[in-house]
C-alpha beads as a LAMMPS data file, in Angstrom:
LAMMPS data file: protein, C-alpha beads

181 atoms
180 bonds

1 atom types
1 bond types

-500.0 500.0 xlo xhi
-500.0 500.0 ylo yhi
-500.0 500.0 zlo zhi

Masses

1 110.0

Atoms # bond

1 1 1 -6.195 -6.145 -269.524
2 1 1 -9.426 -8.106 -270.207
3 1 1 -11.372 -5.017 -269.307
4 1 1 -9.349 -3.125 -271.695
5 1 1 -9.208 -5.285 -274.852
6 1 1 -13.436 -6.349 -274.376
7 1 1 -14.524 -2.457 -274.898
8 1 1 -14.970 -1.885 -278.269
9 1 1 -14.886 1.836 -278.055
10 1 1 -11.370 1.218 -276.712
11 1 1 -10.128 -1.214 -279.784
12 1 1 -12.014 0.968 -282.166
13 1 1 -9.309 4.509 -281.326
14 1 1 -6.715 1.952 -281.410
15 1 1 -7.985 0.961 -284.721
16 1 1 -7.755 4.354 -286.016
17 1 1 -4.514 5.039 -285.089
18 1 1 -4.374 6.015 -281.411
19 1 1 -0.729 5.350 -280.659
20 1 1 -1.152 4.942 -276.759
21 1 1 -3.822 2.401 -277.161
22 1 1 -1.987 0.587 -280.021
23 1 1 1.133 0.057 -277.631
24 1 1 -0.925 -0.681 -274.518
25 1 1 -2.422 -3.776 -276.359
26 1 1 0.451 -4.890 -277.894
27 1 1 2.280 -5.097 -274.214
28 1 1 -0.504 -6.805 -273.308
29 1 1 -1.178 -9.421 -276.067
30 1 1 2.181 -9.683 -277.266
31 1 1 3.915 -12.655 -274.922
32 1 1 0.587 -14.420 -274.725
33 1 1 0.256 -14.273 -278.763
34 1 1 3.877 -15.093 -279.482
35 1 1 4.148 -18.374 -276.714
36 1 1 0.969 -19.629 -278.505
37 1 1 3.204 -18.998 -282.221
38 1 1 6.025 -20.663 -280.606
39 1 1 4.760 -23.927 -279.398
40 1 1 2.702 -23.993 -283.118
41 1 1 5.903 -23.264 -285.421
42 1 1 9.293 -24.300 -282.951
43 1 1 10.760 -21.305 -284.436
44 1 1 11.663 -18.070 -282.894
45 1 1 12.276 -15.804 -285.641
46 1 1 8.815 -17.134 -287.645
47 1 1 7.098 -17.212 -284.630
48 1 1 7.801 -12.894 -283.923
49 1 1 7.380 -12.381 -287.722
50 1 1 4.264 -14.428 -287.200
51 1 1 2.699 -12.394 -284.071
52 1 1 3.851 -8.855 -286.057
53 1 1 1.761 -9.389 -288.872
54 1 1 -1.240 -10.867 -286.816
55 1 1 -0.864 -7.655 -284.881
56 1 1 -0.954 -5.287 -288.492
57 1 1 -3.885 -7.595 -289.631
58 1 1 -5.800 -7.007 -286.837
59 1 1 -5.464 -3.779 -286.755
60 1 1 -6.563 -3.437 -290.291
61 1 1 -9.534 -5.619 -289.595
62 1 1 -10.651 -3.576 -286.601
63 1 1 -10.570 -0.660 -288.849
64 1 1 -13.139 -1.941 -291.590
65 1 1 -15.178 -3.895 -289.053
66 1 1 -16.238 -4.033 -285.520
67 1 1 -14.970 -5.191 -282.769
68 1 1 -14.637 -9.054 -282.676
69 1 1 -16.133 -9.764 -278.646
70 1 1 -14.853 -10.628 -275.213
71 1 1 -11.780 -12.847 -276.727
72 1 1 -9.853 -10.738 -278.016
73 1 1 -6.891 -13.046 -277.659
74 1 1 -8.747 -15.616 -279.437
75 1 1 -9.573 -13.724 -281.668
76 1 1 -5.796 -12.674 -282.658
77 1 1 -4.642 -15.982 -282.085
78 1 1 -7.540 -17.542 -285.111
79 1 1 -5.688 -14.447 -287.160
80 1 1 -2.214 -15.904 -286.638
81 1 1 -3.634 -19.393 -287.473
82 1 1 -4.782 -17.864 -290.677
83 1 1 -1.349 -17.066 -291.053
84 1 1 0.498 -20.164 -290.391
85 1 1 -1.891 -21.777 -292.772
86 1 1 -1.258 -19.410 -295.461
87 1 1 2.189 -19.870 -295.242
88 1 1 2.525 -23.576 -294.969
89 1 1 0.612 -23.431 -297.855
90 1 1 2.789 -20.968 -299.926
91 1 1 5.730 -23.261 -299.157
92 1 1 3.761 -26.468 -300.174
93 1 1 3.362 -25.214 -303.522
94 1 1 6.902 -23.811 -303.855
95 1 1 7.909 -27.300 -303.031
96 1 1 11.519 -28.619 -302.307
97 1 1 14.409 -25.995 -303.521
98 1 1 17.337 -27.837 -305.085
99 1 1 21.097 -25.979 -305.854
100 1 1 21.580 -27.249 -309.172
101 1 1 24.990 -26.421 -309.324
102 1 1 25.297 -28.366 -305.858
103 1 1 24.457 -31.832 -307.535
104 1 1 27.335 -33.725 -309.165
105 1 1 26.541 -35.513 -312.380
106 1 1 29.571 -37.543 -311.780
107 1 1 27.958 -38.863 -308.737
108 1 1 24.769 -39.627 -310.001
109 1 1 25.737 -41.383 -313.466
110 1 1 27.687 -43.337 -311.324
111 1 1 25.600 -44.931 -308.577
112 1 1 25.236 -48.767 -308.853
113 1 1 21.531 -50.036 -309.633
114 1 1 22.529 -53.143 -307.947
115 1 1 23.575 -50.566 -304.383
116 1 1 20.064 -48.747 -304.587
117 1 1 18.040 -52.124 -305.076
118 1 1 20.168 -53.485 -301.963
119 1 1 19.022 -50.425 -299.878
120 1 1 14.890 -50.597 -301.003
121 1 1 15.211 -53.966 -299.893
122 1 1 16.785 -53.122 -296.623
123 1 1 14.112 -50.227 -296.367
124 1 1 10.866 -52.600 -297.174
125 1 1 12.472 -55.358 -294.706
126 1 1 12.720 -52.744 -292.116
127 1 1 9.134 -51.470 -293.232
128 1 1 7.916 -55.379 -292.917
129 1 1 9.235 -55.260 -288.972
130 1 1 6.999 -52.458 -287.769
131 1 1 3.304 -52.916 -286.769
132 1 1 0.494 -52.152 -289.479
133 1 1 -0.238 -48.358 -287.439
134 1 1 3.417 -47.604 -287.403
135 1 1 3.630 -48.180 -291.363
136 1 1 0.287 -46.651 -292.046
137 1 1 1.617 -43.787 -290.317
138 1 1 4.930 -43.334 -292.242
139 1 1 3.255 -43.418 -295.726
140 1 1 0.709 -40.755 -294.426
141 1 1 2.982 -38.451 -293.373
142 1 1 6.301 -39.400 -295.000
143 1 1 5.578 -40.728 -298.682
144 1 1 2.568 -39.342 -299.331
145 1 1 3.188 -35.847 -297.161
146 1 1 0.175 -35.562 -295.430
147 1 1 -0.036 -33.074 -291.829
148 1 1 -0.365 -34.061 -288.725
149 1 1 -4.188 -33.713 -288.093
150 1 1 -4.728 -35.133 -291.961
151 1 1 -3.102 -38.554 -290.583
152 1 1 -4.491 -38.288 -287.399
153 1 1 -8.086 -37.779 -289.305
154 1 1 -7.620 -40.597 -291.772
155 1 1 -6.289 -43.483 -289.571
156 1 1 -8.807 -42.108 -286.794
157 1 1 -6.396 -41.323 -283.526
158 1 1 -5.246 -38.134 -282.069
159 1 1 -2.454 -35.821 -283.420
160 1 1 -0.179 -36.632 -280.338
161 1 1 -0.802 -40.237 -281.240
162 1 1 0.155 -40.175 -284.727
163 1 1 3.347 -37.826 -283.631
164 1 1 3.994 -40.400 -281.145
165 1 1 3.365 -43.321 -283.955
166 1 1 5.362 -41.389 -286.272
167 1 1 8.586 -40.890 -283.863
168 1 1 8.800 -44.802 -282.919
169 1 1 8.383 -46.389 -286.162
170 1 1 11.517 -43.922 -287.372
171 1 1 13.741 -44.664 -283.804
172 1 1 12.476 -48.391 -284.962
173 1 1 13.718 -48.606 -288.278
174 1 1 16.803 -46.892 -287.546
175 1 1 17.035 -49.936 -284.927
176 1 1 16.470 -52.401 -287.660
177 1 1 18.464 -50.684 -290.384
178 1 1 21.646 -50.214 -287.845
179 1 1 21.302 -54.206 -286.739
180 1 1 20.975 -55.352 -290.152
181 1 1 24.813 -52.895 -291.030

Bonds

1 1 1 2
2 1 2 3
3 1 3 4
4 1 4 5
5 1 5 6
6 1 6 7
7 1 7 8
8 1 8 9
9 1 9 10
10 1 10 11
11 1 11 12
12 1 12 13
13 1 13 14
14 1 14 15
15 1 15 16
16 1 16 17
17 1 17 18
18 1 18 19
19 1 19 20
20 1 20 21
21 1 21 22
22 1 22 23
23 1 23 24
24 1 24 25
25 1 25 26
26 1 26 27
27 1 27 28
28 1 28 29
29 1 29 30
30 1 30 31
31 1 31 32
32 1 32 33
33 1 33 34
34 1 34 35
35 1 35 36
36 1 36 37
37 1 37 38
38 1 38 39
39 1 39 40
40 1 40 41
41 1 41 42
42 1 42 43
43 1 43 44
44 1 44 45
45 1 45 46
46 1 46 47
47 1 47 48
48 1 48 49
49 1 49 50
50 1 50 51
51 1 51 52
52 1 52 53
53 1 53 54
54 1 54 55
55 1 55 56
56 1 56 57
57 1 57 58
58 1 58 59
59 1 59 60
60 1 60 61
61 1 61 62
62 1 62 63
63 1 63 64
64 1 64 65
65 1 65 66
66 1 66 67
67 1 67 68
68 1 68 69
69 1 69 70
70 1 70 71
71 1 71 72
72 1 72 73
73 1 73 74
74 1 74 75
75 1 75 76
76 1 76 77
77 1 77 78
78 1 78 79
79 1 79 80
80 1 80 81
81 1 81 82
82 1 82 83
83 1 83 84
84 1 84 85
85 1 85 86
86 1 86 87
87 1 87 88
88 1 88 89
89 1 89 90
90 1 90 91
91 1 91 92
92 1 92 93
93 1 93 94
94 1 94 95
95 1 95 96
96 1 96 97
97 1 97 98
98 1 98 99
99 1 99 100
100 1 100 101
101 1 101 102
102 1 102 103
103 1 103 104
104 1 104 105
105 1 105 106
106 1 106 107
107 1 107 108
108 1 108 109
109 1 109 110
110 1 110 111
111 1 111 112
112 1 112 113
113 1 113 114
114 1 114 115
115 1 115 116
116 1 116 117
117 1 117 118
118 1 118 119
119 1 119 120
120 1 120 121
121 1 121 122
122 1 122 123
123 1 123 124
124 1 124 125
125 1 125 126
126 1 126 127
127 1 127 128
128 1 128 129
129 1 129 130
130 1 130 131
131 1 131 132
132 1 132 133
133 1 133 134
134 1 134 135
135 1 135 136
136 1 136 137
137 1 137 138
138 1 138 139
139 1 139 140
140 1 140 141
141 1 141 142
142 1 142 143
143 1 143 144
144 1 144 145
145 1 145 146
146 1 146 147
147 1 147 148
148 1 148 149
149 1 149 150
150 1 150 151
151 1 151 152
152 1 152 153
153 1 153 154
154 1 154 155
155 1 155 156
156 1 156 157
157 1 157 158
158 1 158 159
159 1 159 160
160 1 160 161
161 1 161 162
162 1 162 163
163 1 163 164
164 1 164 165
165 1 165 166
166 1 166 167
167 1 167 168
168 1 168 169
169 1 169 170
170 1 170 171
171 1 171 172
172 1 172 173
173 1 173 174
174 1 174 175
175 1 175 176
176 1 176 177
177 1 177 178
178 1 178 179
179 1 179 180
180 1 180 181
């Protein structure tokens, strides 16, 4: 398939429409694209949705422009990046849906100051018990709602490390939180 995709000749008739050549390099791109979506979104449904419209985008692009070079793959997979991005940030600006209708007043006139003050102090003792990294890490990503790489960029360690950081300083304060109950 490398052969095939690198001619530019070849992507340039399945740019403008020829059918055979469309479907030859979609069986051939498609289960490389879509594992690559997969292990970037953890969702199967997003993840085809995802590797259709990279495949109609670059499609589109190869009709308007030349042939992108010898990764072709690469090239599709920056395109579905593209995507992801542009979608992550359509939902950050949409922000968190609430059901109105779902919330009871009742419930929320009535919670006790004195039970929420209990459980920010249980919460900032907890906080206190993890290392300075740990915290840093949780009000990165968790109060302040930065992304993985953001974190990893500002407190200057790798993205695995700050999901690592992340994922013990929440199994640790559940620790704490459940010993203090």
């Amino acid at each position: 398939m490398q052969d095939f995709v690198t001619a530019a000749d070849t992507l340039k008739s399945a740019a403008d429409g020829d059918s055979k050549l469309i479907e030859q390099i979609c069986l051939d791109m498609w289960e490389p694209l879509y594992r690559f979506l997969y292990w970037k979104v953890q969702n199967r449904e997003e993840a085809e949705d995802i590797t259709q419209e990279t495949f109609v985008k670059t499609l589109t692009y190869l009709q308007e422009h030349q042939s992108p070079g010898d990764n072709f793959l690469g090239f599709m997979k920056i395109i579905a990046l593209n995507i992801i991005r542009d979608r992550w940030r359509q939902n950050k600006r949409r922000g968190v849906p609430i059901n109105i209708e779902a919330v009871s007043l009742e419930e929320t006139a009535g919670v006790d100051p004195q039970t929420l003050i209990a459980q920010r102090l249980q919460i900032e003792n907890a906080l206190a018990k993890l290392s300075e990294d740990q915290r840093a890490v949780l009000d990165l990503r968790i109060v302040k709602g930065y992304s993985v790489a953001e974190t990893a960029r500002l407190v200057g360690k790798t993205e695995a490390a700050v999901r690592t950081s992340q994922y013990r300083a929440l199994q640790g304060m559940a620790q704490i939180l459940d010993d203090s109950d």
